[in-house]
PDB file of the backbone (N, CA, C, O) and the ligand in Angstrom, with CONECT records:
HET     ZN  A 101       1
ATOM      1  N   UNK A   1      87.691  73.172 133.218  1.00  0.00           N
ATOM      2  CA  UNK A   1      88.392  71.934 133.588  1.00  0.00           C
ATOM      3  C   UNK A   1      87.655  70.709 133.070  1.00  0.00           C
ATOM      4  O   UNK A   1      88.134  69.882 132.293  1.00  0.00           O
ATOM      5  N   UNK A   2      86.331  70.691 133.636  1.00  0.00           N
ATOM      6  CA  UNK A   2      85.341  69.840 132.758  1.00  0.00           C
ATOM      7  C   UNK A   2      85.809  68.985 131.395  1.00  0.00           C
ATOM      8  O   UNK A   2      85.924  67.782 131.163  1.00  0.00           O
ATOM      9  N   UNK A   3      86.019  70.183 130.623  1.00  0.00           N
ATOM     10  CA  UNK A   3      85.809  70.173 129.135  1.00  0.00           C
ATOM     11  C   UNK A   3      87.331  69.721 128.179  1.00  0.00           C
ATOM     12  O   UNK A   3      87.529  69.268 127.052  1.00  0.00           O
ATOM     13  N   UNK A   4      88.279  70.171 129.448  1.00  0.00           N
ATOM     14  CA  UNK A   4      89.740  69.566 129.364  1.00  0.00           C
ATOM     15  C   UNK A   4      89.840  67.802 129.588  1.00  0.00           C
ATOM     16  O   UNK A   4      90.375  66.919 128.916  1.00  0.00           O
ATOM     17  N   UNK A   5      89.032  67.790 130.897  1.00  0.00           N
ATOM     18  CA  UNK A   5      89.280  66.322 130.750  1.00  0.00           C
ATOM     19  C   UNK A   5      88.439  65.466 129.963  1.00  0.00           C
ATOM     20  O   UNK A   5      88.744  64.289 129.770  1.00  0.00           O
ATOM     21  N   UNK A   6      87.354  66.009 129.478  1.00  0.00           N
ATOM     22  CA  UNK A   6      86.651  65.034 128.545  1.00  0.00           C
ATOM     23  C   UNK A   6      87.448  65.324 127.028  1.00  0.00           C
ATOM     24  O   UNK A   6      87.329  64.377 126.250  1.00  0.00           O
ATOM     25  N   UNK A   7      88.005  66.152 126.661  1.00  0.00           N
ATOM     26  CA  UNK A   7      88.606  66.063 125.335  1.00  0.00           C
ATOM     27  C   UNK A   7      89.905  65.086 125.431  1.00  0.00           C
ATOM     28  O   UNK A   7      90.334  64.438 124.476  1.00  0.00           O
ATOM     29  N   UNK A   8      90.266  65.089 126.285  1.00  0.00           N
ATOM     30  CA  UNK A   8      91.636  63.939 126.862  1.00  0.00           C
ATOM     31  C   UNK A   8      91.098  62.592 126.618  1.00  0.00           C
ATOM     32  O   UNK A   8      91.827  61.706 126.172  1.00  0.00           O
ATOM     33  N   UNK A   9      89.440  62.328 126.981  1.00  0.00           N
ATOM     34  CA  UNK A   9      88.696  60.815 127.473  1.00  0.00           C
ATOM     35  C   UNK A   9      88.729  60.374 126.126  1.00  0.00           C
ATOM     36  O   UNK A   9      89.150  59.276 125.762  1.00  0.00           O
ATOM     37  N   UNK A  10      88.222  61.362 125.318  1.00  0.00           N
ATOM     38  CA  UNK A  10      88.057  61.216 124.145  1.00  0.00           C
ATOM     39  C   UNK A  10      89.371  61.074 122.913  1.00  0.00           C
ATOM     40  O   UNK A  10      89.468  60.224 122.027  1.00  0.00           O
ATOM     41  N   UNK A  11      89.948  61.792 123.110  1.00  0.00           N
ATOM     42  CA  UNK A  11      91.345  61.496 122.139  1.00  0.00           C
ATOM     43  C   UNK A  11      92.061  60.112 122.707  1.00  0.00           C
ATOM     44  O   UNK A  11      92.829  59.574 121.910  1.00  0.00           O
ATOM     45  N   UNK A  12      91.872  59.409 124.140  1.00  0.00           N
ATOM     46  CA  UNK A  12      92.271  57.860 124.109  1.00  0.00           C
ATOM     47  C   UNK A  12      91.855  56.975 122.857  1.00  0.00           C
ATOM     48  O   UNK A  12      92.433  55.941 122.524  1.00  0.00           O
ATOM     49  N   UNK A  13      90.807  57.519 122.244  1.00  0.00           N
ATOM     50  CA  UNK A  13      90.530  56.236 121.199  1.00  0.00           C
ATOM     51  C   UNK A  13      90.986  56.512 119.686  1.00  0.00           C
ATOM     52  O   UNK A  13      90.797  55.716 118.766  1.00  0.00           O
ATOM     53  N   UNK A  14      91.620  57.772 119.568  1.00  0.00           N
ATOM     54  CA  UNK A  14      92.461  58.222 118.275  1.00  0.00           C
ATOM     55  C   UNK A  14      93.895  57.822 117.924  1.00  0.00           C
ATOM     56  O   UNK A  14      94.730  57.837 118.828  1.00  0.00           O
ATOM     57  N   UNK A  15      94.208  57.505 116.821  1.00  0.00           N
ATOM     58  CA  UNK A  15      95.449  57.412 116.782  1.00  0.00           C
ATOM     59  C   UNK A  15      96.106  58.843 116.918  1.00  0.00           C
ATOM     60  O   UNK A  15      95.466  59.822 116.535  1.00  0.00           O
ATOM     61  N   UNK A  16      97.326  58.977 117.438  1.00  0.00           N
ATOM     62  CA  UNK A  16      98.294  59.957 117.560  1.00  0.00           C
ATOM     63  C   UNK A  16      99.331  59.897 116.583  1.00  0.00           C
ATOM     64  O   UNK A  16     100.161  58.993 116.483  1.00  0.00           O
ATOM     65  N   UNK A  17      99.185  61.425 115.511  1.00  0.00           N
ATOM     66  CA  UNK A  17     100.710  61.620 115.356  1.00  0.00           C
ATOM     67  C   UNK A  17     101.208  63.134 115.514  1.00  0.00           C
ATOM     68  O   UNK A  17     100.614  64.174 115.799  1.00  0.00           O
ATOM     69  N   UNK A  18     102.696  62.797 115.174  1.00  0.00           N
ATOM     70  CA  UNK A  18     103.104  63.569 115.380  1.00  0.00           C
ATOM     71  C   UNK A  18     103.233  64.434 114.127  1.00  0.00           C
ATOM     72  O   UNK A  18     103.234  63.998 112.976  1.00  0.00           O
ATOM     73  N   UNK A  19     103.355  65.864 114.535  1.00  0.00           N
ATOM     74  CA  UNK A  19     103.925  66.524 113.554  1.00  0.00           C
ATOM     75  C   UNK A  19     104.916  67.556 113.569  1.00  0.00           C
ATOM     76  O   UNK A  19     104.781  68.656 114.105  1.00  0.00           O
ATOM     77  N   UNK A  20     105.671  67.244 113.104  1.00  0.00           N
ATOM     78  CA  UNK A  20     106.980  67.728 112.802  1.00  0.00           C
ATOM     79  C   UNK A  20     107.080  68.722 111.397  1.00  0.00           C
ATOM     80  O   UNK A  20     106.404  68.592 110.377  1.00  0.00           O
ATOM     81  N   UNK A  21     108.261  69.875 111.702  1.00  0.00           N
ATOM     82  CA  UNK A  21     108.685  70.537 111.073  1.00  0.00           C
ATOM     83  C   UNK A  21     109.427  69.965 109.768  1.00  0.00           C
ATOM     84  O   UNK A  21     110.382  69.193 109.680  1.00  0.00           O
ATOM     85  N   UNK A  22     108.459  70.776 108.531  1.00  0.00           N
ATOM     86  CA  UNK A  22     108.626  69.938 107.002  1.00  0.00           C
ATOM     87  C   UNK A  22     110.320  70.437 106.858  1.00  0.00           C
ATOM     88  O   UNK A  22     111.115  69.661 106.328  1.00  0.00           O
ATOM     89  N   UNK A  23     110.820  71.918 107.425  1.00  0.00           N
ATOM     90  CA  UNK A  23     111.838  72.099 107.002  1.00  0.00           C
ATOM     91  C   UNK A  23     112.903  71.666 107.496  1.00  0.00           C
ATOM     92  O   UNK A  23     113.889  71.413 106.805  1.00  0.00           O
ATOM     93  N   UNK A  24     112.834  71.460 109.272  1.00  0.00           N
ATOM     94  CA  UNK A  24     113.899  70.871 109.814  1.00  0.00           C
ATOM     95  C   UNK A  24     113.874  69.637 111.056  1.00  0.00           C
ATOM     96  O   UNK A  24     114.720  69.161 111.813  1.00  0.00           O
ATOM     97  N   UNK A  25     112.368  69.411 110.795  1.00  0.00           N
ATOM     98  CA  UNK A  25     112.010  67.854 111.128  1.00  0.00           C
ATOM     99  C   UNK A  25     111.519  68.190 113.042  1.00  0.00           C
ATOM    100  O   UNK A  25     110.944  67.284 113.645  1.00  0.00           O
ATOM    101  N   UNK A  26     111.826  69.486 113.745  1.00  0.00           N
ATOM    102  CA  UNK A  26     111.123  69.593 114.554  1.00  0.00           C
ATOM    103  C   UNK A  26     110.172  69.257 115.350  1.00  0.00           C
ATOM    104  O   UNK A  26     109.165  69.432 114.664  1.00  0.00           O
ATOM    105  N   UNK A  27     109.789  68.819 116.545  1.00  0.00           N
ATOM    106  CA  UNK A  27     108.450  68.469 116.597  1.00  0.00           C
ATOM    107  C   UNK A  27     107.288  69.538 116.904  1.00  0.00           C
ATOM    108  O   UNK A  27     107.473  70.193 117.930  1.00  0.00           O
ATOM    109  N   UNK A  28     106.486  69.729 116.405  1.00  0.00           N
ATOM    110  CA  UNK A  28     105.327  70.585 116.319  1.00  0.00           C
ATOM    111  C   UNK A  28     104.336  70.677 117.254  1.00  0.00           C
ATOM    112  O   UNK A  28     103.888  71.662 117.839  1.00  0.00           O
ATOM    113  N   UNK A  29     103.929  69.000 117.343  1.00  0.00           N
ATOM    114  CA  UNK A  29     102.383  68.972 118.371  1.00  0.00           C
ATOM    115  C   UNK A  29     102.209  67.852 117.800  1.00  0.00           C
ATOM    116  O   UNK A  29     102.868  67.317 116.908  1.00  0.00           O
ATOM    117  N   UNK A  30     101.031  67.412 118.505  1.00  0.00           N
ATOM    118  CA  UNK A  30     100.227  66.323 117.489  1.00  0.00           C
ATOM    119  C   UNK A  30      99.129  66.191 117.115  1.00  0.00           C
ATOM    120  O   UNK A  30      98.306  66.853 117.747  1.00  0.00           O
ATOM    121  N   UNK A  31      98.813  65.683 116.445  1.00  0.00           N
ATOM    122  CA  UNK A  31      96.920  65.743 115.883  1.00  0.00           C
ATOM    123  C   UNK A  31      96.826  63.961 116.125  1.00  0.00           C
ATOM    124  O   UNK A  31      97.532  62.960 116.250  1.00  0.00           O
ATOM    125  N   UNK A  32      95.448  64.410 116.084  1.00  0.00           N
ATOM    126  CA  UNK A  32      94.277  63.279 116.214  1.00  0.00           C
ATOM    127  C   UNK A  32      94.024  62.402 115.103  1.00  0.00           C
ATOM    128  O   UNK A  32      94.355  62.910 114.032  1.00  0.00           O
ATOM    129  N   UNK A  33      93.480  61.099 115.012  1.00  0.00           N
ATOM    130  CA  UNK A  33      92.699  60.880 113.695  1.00  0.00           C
ATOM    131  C   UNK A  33      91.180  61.381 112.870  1.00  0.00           C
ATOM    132  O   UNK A  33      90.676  61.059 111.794  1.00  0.00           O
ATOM    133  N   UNK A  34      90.753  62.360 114.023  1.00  0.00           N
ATOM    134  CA  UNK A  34      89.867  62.966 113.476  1.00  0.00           C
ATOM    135  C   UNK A  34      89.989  64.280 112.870  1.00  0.00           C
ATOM    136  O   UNK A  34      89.220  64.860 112.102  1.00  0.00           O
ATOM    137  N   UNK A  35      90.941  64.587 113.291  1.00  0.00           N
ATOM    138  CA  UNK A  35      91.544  65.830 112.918  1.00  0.00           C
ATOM    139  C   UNK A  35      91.272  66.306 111.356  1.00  0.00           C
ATOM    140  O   UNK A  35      91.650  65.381 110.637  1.00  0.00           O
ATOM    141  N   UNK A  36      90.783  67.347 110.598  1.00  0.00           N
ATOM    142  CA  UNK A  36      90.562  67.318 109.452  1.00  0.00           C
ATOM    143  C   UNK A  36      91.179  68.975 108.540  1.00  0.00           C
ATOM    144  O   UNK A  36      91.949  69.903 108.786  1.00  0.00           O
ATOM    145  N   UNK A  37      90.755  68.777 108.027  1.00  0.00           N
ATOM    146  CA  UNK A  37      91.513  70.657 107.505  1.00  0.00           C
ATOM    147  C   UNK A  37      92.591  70.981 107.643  1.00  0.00           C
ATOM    148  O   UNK A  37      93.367  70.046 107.842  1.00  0.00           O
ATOM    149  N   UNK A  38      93.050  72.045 107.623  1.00  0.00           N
ATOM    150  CA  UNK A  38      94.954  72.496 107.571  1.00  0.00           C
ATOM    151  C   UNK A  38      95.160  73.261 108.721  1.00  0.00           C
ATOM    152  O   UNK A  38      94.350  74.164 108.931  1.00  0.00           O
ATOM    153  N   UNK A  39      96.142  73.076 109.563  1.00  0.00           N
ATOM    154  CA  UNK A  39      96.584  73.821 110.268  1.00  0.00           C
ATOM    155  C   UNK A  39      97.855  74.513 109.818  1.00  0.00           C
ATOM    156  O   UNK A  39      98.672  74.092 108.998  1.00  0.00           O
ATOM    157  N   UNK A  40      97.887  76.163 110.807  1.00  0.00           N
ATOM    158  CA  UNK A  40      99.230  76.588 110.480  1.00  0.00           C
ATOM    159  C   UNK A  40      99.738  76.591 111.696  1.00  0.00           C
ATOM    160  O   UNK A  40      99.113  76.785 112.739  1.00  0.00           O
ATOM    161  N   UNK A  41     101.544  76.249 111.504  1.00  0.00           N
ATOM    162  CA  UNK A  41     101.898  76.361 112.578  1.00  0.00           C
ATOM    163  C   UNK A  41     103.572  77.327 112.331  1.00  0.00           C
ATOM    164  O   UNK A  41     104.093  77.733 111.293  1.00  0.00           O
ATOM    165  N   UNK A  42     103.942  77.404 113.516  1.00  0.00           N
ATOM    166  CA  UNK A  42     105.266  78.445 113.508  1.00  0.00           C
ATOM    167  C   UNK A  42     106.218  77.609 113.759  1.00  0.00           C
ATOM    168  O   UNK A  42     105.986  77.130 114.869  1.00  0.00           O
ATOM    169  N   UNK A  43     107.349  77.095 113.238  1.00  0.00           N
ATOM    170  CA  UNK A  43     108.139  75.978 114.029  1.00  0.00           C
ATOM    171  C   UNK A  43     109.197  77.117 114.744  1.00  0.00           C
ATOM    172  O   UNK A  43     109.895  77.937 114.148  1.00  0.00           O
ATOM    173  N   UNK A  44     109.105  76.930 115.983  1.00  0.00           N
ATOM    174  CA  UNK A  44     109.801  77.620 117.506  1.00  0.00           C
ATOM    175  C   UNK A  44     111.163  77.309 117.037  1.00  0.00           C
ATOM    176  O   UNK A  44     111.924  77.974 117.741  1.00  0.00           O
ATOM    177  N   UNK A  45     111.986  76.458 115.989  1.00  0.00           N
ATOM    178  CA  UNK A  45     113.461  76.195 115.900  1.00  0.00           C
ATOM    179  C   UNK A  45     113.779  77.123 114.501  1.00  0.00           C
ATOM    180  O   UNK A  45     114.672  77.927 114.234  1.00  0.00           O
ATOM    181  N   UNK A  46     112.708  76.657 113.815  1.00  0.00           N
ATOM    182  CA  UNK A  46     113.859  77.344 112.311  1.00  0.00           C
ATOM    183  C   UNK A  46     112.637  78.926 112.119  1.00  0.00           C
ATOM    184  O   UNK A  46     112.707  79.698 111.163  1.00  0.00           O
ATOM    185  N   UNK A  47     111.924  79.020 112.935  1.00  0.00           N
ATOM    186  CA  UNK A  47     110.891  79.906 112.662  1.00  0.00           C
ATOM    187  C   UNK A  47     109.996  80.029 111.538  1.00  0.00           C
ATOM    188  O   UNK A  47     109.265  81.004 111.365  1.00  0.00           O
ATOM    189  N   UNK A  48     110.082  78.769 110.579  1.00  0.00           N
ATOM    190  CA  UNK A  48     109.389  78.604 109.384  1.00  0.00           C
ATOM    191  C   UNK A  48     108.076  78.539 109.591  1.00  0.00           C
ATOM    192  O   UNK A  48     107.723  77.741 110.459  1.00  0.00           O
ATOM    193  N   UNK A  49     106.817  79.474 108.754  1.00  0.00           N
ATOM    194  CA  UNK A  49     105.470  78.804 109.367  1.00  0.00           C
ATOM    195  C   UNK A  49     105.179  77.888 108.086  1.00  0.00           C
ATOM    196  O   UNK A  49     105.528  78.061 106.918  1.00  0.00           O
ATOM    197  N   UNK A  50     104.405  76.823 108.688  1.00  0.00           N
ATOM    198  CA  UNK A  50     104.344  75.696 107.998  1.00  0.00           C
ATOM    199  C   UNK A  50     102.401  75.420 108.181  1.00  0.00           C
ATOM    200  O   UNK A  50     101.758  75.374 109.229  1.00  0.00           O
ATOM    201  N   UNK A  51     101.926  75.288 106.825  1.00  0.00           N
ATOM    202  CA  UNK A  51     100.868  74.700 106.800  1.00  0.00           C
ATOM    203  C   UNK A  51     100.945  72.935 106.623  1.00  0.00           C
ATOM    204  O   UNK A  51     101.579  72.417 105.704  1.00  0.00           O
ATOM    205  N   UNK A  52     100.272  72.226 107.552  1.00  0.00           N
ATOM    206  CA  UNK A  52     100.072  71.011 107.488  1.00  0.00           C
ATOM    207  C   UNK A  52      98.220  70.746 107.206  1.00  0.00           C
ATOM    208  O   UNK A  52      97.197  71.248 107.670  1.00  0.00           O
ATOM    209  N   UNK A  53      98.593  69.489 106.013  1.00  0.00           N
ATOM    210  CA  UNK A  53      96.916  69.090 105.930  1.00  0.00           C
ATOM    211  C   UNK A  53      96.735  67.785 106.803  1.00  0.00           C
ATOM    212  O   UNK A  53      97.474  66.803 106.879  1.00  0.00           O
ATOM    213  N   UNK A  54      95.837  67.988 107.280  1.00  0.00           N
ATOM    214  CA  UNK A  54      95.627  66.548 108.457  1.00  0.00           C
ATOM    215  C   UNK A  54      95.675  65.285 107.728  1.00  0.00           C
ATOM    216  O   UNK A  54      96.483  64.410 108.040  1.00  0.00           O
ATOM    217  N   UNK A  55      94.926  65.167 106.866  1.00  0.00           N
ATOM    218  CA  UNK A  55      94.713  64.462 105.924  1.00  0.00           C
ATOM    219  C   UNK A  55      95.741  63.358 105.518  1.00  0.00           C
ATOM    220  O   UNK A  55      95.627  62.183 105.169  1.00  0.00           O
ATOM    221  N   UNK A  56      96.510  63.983 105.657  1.00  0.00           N
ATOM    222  CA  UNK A  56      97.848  63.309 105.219  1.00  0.00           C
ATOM    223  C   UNK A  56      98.423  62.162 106.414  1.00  0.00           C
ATOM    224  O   UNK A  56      98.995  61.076 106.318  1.00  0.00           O
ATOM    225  N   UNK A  57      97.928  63.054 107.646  1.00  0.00           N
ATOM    226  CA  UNK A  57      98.513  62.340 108.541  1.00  0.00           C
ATOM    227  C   UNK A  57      97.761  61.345 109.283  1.00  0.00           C
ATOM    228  O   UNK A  57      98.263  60.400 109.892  1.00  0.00           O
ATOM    229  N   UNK A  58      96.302  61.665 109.179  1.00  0.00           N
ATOM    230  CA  UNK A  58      95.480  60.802 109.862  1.00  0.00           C
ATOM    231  C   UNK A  58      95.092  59.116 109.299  1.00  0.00           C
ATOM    232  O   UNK A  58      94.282  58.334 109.797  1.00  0.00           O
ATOM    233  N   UNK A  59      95.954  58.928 108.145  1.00  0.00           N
ATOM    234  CA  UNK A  59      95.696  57.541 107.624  1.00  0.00           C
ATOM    235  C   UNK A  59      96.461  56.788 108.254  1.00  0.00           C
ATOM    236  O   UNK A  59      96.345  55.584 108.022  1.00  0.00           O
ATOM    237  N   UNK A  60      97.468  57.228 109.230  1.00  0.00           N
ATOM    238  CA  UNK A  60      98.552  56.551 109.340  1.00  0.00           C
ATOM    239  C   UNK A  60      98.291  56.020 110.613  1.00  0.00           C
ATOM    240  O   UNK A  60      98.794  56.451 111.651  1.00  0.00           O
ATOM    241  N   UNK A  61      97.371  54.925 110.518  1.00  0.00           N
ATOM    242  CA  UNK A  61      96.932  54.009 112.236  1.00  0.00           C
ATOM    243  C   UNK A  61      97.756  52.962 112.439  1.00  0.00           C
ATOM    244  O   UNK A  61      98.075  52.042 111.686  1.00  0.00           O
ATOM    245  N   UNK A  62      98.138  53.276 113.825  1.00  0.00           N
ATOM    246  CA  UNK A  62      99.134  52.190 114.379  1.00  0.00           C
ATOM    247  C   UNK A  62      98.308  50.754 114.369  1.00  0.00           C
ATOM    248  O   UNK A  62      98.933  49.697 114.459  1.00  0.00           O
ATOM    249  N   UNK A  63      97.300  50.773 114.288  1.00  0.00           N
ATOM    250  CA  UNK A  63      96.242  49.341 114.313  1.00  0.00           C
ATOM    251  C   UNK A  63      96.425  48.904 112.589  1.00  0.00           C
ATOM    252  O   UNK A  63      96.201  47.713 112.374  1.00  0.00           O
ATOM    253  N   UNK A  64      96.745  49.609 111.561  1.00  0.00           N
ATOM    254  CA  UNK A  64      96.519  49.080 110.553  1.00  0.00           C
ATOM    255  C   UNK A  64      97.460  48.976 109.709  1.00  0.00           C
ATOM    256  O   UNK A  64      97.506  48.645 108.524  1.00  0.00           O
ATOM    257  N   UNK A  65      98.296  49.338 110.557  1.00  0.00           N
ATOM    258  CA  UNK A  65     100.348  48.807 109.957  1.00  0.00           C
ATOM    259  C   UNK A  65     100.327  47.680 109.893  1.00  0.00           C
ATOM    260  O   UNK A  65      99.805  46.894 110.683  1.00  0.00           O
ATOM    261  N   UNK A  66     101.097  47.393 108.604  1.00  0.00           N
ATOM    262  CA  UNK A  66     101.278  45.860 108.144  1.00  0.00           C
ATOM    263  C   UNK A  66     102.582  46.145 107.596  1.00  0.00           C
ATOM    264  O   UNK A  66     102.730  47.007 106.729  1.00  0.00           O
ATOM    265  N   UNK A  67     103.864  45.223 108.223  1.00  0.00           N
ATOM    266  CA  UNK A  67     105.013  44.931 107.672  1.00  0.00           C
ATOM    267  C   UNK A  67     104.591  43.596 106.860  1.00  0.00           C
ATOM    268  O   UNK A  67     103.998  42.540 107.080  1.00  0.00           O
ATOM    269  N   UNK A  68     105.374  44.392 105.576  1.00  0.00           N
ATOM    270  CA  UNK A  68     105.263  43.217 104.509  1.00  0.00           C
ATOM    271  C   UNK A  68     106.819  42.987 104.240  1.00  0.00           C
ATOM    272  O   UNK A  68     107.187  42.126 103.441  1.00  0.00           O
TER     273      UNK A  68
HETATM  274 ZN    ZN A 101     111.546  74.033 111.630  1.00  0.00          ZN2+
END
């Protein structure tokens, strides 16, 4: 339990996204901004397994959006 709530204390200061299914836009889970390497995942709707690279997703900080 410990170790649950300190990984919670700690992901408050990450950006969150989401990730969604590449084939049918699903939602997956979400990762962190520290998050690094590839995950695989199974999407529960179209049953596609889908590798995602974090990488991709962790640039995307809600603090550093700029509408131009
Ligand atoms: Zn899917």
């Amino acid at each position: 339990m410990y170790y649950a709530e300190l990984s919670q204390m700690e992901a408050k200061e990450f950006a969150e996204r989401q990730l969604k299914c590449p084939q049918c836009g699903f939602p997956l889970g979400f990762a962190f901004s520290d998050c690094a390497g590839h995950l695989k995942l199974k999407c529960r709707k179209c049953k596609s397994i889908s590798v995602l690279n974090f990488a991709y997703f962790r640039r995307q900080r809600g603090v550093r959006r700029r509408i131009t």
